[in-house]
PQR file with spaces between the fields and no chain letter, atoms N, CA, C, O and H, PARSE charges and radii, in Angstrom:
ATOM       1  N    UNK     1       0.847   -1.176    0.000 -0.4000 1.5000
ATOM       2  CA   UNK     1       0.000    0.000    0.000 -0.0000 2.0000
ATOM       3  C    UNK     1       0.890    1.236    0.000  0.5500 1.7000
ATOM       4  O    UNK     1       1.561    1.436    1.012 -0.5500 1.4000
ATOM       5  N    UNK     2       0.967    2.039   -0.961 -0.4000 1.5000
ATOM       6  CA   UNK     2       1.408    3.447   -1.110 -0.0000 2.0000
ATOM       7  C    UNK     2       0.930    4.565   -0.265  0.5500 1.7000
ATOM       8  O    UNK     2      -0.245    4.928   -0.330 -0.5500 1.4000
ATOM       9  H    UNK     2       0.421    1.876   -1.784  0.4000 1.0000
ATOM      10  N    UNK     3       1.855    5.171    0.588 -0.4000 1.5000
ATOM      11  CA   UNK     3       1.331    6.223    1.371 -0.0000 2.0000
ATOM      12  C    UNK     3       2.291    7.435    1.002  0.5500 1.7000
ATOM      13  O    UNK     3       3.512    7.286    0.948 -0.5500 1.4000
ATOM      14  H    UNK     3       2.809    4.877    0.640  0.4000 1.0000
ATOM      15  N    UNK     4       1.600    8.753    0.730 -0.4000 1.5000
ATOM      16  CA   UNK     4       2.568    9.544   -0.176 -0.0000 2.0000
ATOM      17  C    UNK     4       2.368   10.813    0.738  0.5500 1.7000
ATOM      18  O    UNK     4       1.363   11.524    0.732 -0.5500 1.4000
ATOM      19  H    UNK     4       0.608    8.874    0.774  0.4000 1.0000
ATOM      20  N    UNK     5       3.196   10.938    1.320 -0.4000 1.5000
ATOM      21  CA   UNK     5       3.216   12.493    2.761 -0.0000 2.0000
ATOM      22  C    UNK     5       3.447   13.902    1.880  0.5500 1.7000
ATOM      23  O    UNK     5       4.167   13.965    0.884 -0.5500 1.4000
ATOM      24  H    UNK     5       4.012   10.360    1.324  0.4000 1.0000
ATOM      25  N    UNK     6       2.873   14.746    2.313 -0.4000 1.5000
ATOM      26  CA   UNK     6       2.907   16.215    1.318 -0.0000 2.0000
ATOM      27  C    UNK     6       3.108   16.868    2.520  0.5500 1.7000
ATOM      28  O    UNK     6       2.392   16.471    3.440 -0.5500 1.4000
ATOM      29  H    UNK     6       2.288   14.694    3.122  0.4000 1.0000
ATOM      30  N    UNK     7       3.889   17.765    2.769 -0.4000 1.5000
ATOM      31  CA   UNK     7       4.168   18.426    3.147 -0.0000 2.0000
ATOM      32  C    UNK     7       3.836   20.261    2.490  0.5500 1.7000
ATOM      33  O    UNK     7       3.995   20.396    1.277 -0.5500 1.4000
ATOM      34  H    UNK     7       4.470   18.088    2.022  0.4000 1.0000
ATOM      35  N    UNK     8       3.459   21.380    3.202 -0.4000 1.5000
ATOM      36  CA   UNK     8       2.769   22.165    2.078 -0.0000 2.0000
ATOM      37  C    UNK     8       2.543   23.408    2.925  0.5500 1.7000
ATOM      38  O    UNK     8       2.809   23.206    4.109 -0.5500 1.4000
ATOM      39  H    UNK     8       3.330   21.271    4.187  0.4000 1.0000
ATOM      40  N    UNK     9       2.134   24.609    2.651 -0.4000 1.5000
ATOM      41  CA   UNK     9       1.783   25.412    3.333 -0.0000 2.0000
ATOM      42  C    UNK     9      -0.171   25.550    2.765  0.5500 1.7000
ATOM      43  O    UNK     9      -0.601   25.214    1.661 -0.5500 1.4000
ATOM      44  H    UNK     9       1.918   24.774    1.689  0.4000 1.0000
ATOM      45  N    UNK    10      -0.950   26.103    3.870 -0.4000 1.5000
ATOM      46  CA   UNK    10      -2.085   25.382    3.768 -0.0000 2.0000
ATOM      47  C    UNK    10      -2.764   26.330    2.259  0.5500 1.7000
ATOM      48  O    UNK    10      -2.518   27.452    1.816 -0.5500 1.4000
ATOM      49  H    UNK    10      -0.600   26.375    4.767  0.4000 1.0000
ATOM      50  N    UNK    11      -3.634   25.290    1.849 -0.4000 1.5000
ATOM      51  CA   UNK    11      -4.462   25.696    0.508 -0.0000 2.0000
ATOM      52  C    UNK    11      -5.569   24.863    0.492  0.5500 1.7000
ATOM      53  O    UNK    11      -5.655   23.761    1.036 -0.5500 1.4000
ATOM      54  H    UNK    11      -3.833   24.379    2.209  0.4000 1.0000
ATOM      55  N    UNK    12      -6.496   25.500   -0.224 -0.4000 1.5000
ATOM      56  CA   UNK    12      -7.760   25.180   -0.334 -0.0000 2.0000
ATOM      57  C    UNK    12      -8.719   23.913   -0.404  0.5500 1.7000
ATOM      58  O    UNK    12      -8.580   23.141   -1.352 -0.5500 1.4000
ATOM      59  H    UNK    12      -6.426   26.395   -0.665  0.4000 1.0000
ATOM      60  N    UNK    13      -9.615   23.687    0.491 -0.4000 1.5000
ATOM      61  CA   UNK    13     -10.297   22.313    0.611 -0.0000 2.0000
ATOM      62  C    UNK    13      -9.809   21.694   -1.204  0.5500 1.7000
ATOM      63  O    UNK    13      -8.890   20.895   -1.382 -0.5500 1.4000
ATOM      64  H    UNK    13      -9.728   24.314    1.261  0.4000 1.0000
ATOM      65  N    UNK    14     -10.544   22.205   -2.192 -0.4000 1.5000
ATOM      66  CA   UNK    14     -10.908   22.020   -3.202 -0.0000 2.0000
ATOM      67  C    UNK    14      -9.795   21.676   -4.148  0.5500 1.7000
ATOM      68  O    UNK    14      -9.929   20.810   -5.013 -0.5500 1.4000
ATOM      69  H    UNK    14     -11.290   22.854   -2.048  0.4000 1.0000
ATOM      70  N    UNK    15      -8.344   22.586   -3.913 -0.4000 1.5000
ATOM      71  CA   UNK    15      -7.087   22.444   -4.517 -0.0000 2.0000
ATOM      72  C    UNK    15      -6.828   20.690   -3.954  0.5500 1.7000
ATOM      73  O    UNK    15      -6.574   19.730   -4.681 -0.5500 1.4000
ATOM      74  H    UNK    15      -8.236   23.290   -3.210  0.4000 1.0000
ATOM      75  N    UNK    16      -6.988   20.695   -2.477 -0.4000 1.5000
ATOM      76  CA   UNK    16      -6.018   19.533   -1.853 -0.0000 2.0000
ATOM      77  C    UNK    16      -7.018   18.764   -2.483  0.5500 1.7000
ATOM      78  O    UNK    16      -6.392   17.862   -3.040 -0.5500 1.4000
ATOM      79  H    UNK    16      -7.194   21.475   -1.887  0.4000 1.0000
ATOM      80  N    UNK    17      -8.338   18.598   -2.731 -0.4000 1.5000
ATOM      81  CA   UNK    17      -8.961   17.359   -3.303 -0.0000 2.0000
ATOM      82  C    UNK    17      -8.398   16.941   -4.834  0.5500 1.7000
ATOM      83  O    UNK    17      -8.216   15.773   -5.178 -0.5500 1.4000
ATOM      84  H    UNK    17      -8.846   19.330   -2.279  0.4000 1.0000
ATOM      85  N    UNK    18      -8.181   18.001   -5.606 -0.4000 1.5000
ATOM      86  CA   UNK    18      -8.101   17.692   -7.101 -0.0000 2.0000
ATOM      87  C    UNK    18      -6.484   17.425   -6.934  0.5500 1.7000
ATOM      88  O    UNK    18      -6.035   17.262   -8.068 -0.5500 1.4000
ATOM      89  H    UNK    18      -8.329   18.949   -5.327  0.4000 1.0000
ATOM      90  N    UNK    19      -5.363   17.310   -5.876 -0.4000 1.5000
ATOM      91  CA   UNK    19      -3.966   17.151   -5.694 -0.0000 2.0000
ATOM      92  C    UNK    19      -4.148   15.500   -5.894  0.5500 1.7000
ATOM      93  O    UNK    19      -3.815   14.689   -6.758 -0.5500 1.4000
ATOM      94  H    UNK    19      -5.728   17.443   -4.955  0.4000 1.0000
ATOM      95  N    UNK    20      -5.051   15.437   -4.281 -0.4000 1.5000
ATOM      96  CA   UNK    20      -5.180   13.735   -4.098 -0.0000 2.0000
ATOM      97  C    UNK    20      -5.792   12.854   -5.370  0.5500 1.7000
ATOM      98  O    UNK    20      -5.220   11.790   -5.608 -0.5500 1.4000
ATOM      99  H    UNK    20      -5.322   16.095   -3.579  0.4000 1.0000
ATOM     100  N    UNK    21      -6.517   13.101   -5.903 -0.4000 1.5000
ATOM     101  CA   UNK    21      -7.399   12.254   -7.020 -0.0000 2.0000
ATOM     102  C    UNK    21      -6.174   12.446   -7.890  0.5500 1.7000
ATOM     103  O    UNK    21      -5.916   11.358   -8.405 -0.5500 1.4000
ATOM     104  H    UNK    21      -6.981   13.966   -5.710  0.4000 1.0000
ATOM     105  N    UNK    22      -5.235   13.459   -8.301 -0.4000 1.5000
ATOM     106  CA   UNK    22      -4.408   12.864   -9.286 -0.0000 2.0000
ATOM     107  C    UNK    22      -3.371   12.034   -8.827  0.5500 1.7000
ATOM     108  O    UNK    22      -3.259   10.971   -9.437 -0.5500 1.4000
ATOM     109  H    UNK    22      -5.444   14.342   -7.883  0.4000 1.0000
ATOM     110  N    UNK    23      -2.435   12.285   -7.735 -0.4000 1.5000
ATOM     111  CA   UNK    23      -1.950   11.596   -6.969 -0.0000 2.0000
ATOM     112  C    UNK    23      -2.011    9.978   -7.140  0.5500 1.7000
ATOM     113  O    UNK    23      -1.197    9.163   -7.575 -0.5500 1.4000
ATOM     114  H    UNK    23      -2.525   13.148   -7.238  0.4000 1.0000
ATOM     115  N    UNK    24      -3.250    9.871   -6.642 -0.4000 1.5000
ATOM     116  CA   UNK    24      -4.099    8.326   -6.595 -0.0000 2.0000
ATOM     117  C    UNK    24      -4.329    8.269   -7.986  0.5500 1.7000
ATOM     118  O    UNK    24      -3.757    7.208   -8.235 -0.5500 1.4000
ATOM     119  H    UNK    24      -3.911   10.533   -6.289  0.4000 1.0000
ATOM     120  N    UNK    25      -4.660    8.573   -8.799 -0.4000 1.5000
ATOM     121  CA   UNK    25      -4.708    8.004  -10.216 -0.0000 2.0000
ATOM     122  C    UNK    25      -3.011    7.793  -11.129  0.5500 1.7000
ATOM     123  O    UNK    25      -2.919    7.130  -12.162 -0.5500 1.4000
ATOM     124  H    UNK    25      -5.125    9.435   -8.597  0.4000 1.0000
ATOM     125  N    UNK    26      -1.949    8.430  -10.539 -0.4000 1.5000
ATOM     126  CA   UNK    26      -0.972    8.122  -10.731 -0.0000 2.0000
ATOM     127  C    UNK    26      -0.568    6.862  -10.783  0.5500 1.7000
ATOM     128  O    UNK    26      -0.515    6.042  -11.700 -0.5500 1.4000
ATOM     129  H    UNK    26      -2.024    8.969   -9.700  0.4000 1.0000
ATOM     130  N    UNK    27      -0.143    6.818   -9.061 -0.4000 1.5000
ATOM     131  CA   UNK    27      -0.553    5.500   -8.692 -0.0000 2.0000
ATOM     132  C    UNK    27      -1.002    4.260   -9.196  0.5500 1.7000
ATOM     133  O    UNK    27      -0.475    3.176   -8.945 -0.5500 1.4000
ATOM     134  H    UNK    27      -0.186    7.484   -8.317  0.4000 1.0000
ATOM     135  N    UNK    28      -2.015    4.448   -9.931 -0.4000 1.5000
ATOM     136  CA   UNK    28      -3.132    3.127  -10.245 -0.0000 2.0000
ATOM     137  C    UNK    28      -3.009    2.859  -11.445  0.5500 1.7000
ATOM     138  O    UNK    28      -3.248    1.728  -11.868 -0.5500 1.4000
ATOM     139  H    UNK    28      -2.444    5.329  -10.135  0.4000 1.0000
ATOM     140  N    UNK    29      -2.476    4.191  -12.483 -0.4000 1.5000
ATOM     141  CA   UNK    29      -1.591    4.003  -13.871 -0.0000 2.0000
ATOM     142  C    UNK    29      -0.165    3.498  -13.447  0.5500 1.7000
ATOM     143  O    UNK    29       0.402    2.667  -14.156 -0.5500 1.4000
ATOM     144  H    UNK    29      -2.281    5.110  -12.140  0.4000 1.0000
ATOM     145  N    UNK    30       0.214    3.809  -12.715 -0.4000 1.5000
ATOM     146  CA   UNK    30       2.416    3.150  -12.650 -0.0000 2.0000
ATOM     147  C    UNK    30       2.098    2.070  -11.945  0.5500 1.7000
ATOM     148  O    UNK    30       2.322    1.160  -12.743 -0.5500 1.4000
ATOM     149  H    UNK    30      -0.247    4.485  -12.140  0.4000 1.0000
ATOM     150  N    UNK    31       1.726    1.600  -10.976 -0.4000 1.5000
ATOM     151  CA   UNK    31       1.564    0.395  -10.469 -0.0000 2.0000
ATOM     152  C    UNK    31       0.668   -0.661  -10.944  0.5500 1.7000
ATOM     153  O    UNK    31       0.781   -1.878  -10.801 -0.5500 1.4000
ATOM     154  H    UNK    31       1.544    2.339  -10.328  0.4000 1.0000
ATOM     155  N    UNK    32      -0.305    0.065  -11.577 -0.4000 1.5000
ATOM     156  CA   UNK    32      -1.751   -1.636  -11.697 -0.0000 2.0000
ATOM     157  C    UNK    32      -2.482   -1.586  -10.335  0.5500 1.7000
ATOM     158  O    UNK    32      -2.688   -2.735   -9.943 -0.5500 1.4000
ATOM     159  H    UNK    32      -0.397    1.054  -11.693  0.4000 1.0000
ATOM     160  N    UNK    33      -2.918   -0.701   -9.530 -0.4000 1.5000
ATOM     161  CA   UNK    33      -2.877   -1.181   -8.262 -0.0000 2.0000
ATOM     162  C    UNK    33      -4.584   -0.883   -8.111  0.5500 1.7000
ATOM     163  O    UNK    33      -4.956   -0.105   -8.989 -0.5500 1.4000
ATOM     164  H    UNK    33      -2.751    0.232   -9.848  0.4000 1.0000
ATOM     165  N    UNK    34      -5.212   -1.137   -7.589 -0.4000 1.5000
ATOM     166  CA   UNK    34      -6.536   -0.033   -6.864 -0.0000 2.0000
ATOM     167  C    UNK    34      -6.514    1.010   -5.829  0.5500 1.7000
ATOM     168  O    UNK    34      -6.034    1.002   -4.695 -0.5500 1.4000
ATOM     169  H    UNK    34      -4.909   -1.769   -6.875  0.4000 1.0000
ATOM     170  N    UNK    35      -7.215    2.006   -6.561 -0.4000 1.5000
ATOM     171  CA   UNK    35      -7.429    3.357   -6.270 -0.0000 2.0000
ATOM     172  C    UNK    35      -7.247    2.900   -4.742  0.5500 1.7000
ATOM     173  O    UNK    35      -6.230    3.289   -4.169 -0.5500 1.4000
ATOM     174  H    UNK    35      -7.604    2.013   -7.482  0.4000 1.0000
ATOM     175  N    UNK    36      -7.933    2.301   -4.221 -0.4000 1.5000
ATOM     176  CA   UNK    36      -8.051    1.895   -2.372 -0.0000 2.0000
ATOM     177  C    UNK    36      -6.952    1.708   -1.715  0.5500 1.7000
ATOM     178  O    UNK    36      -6.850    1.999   -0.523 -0.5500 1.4000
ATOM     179  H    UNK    36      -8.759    1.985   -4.687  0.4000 1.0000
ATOM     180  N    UNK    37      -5.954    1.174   -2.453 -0.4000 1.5000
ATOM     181  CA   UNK    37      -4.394    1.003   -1.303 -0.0000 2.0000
ATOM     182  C    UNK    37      -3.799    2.133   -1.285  0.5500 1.7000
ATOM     183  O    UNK    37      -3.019    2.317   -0.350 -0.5500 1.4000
ATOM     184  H    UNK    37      -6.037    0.938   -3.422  0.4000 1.0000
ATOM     185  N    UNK    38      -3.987    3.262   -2.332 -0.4000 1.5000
ATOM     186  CA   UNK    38      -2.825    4.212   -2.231 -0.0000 2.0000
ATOM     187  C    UNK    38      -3.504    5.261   -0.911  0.5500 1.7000
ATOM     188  O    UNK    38      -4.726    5.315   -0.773 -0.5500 1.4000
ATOM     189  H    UNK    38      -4.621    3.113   -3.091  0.4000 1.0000
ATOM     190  N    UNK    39      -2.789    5.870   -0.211 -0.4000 1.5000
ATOM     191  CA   UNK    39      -3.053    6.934    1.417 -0.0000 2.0000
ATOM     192  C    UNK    39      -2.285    7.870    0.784  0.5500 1.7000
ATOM     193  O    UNK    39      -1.127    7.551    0.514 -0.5500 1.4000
ATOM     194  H    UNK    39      -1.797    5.826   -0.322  0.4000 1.0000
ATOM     195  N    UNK    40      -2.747    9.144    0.440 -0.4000 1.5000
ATOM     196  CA   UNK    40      -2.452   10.233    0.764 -0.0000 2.0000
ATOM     197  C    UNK    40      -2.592   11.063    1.793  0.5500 1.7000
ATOM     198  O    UNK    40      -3.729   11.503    1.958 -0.5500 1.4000
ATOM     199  H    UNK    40      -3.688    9.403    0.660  0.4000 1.0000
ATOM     200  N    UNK    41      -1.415   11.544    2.839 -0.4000 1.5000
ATOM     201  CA   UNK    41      -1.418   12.294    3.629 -0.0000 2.0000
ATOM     202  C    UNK    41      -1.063   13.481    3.968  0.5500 1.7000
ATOM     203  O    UNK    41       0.028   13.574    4.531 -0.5500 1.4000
ATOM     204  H    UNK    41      -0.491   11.186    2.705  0.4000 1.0000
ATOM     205  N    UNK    42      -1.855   14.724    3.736 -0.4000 1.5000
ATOM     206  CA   UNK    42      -1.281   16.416    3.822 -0.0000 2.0000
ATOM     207  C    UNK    42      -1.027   16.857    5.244  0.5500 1.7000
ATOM     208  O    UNK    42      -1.711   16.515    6.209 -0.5500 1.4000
ATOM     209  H    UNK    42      -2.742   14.648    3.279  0.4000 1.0000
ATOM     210  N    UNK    43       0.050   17.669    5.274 -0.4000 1.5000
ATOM     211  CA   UNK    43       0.258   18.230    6.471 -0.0000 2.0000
ATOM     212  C    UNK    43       0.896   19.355    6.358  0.5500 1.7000
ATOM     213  O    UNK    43       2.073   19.610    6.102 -0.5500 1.4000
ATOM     214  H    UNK    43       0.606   17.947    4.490  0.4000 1.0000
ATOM     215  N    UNK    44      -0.050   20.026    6.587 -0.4000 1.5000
ATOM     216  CA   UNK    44      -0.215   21.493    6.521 -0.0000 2.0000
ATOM     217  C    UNK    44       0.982   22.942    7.604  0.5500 1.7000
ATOM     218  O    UNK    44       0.794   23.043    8.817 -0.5500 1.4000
ATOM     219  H    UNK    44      -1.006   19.818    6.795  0.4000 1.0000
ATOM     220  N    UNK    45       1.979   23.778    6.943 -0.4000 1.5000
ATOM     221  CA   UNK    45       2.400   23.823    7.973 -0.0000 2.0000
ATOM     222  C    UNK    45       2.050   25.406    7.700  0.5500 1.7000
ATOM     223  O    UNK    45       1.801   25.681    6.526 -0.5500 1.4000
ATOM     224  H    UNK    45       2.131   23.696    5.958  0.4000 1.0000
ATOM     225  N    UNK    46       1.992   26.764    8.915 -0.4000 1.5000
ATOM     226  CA   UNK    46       1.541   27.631    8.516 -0.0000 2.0000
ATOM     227  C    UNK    46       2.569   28.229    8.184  0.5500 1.7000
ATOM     228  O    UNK    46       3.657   27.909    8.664 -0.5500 1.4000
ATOM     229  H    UNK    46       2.194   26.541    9.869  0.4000 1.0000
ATOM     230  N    UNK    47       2.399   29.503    7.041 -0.4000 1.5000
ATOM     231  CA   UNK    47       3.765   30.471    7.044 -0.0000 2.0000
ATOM     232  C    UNK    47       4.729   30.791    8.197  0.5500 1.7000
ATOM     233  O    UNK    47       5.916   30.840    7.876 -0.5500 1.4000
ATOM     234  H    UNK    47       1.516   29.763    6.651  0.4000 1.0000
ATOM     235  N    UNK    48       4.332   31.086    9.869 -0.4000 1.5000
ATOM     236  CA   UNK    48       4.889   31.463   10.126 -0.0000 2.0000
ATOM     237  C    UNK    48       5.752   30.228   10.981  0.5500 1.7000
ATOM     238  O    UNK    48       6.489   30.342   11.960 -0.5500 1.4000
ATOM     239  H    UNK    48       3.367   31.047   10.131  0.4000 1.0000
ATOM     240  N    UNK    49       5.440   29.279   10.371 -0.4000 1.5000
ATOM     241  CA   UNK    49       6.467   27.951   10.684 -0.0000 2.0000
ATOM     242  C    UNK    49       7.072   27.314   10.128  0.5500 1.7000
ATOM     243  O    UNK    49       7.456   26.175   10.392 -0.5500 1.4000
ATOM     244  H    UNK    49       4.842   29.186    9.575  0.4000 1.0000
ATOM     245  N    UNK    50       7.303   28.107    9.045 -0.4000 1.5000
ATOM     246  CA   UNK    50       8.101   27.399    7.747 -0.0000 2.0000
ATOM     247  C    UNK    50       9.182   28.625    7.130  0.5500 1.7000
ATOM     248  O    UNK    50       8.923   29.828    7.162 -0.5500 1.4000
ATOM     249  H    UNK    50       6.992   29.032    8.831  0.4000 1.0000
ATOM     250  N    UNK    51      10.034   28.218    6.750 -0.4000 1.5000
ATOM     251  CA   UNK    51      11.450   28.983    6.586 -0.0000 2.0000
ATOM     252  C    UNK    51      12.229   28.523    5.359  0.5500 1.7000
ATOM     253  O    UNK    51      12.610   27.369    5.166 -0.5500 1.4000
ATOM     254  H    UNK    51      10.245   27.241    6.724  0.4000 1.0000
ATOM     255  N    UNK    52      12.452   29.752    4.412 -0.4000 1.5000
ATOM     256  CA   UNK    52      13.532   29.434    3.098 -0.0000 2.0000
ATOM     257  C    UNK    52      14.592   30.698    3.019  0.5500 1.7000
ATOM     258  O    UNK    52      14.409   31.915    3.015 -0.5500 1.4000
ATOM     259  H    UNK    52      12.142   30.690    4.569  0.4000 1.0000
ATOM     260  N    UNK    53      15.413   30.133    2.978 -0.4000 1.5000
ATOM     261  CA   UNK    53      16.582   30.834    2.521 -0.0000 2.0000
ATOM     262  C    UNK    53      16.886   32.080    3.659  0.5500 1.7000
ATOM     263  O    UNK    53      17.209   33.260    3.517 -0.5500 1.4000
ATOM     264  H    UNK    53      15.562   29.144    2.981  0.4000 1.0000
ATOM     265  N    UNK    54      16.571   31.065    5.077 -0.4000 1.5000
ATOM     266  CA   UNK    54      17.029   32.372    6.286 -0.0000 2.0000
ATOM     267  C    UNK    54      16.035   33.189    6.388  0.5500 1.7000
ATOM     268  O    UNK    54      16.359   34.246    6.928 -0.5500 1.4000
ATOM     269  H    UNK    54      16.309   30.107    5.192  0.4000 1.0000
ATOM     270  N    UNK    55      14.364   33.076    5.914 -0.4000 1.5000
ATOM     271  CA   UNK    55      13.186   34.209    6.116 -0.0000 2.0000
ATOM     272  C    UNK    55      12.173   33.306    6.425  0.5500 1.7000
ATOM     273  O    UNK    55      11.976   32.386    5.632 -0.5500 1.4000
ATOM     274  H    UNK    55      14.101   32.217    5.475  0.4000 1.0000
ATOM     275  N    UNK    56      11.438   33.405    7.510 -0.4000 1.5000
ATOM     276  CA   UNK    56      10.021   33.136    7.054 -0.0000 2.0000
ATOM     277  C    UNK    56       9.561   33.056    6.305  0.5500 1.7000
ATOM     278  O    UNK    56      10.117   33.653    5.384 -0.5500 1.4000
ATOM     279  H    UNK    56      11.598   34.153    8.155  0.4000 1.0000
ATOM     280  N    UNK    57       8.244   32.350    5.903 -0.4000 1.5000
ATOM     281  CA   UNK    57       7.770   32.665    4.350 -0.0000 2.0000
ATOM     282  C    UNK    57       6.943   33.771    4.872  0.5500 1.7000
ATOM     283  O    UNK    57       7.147   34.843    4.304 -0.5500 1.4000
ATOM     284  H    UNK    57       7.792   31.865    6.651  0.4000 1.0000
ATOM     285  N    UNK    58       5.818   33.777    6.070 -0.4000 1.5000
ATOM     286  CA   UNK    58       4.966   35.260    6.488 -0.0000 2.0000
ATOM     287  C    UNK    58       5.503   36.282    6.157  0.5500 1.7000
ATOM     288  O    UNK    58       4.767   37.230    5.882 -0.5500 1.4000
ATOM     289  H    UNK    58       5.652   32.906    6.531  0.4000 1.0000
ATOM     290  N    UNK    59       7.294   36.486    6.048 -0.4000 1.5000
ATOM     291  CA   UNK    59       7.526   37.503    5.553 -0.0000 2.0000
ATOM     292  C    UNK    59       7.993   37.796    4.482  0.5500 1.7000
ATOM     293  O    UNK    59       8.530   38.849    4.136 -0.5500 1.4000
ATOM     294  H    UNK    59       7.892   35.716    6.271  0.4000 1.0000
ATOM     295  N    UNK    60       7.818   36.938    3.961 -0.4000 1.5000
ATOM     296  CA   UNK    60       8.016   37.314    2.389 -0.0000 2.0000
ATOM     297  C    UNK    60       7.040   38.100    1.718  0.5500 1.7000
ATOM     298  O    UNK    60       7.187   38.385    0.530 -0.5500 1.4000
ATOM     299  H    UNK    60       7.382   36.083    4.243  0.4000 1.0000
């Protein structure tokens, strides 16, 4: 069973649904597998807990 962790800063009910359905249809084209074994899991972190290049992203 495929479990595929995303890591992300947060976005929209509607974005993260149309992420997962391609995700999982990936999946089910490269492997042969059913839609049902693959787990996608998002975890959401907010701007002001996430950091590139020595800045916050909030302050970018």
């Amino acid at each position: 069973m495929p479990v595929v962790t995303i890591l992300q800063g947060p976005r929209d009910v509607e974005l993260k649904r149309d992420l997962v359905a391609r995700i999982t249809d990936a999946f089910v084209d490269a492997y042969k597998i059913p839609a049902e074994t693959v787990q996608v899991w998002i975890t959401e972190t907010p701007a002001d807990s996430w950091a590139a290049a020595g800045k916050l992203i909030a302050d970018s």
